[in-house]
N, C-alpha and C positions, 0 to 999 in steps of 0.2 A: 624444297624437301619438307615435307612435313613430319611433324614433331610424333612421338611415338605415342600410343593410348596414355598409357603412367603418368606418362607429361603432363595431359589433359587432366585424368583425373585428379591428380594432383593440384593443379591451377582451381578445379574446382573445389578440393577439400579446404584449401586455404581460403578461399571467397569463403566458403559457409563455416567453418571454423571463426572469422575472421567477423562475418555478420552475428553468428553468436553470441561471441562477446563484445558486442557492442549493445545487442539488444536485452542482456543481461543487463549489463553498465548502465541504458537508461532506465530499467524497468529499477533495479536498484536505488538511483537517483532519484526516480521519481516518489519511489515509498519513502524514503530518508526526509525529502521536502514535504513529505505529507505527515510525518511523523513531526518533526520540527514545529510545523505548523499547529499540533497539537500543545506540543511543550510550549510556545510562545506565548499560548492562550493560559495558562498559568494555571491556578486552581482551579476546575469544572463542576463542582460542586457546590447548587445555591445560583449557578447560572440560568438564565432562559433558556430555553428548549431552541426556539429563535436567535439568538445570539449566537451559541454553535454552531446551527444550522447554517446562517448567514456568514460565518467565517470561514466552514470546512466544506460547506456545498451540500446537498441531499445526499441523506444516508443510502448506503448499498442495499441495506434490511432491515424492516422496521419488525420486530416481534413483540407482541404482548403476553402480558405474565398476567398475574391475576389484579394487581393494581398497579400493577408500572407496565413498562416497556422499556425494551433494550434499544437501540439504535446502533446500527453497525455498519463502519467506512470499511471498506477494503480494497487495498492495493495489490500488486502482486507479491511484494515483500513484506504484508505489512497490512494489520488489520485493529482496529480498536472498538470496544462497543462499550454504550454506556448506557446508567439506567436513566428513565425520568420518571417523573410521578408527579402530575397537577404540572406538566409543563416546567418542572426545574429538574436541572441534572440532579440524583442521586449518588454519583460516583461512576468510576470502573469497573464493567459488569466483564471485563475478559479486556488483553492487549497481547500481541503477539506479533513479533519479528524474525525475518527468516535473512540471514546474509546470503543472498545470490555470489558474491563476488568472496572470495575467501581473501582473509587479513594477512598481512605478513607477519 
């Protein structure tokens, strides 16, 4: 006897429900470790342009201003840009985090 439509559709709201949040969960995980990895690297200011690069991997956007440039990682949760000028970081030119997964 086979099972009614409901059934089925159901079976499949739960699979994609189910794959969901999981692909949330990693994409979450994965911006939080990329963030960490920022905070680890301690104060960015007075660093090489190089040094950053070589710890957090090539920038997502590289834009130029009139004597600097911004450099900008983005993840799905989760993006940082900073200045440089002569090849040393300047600071925090924008940081921003989004919680995919909601807090208890």
């Amino acid at each position: 006897m086979e099972a009614p439509l409901w059934v089925h559709l159901l079976v499949i709201f739960v699979i994609l429900l189910v794959g969901r949040t999981i692909l949330i969960f990693c994409k979450q995980n994965d911006s939080d470790n990329f963030a960490n990895k920022f905070a680890h690297l301690g104060n960015l200011i007075g660093r090489p342009e190089s040094e950053i690069v070589k710890a957090m991997g090539t920038p997502t956007r590289i834009d130029r201003l009139e004597n600097r440039y911004i450099y900008t990682w983005i993840k799905p949760a989760y993006e940082i840009g900073l200045f440089f000028a002569d090849g040393v970081c300047q600071g925090i030119a924008h940081e921003s985090r989004v919680d995919l997964i909601d807090s208890p």
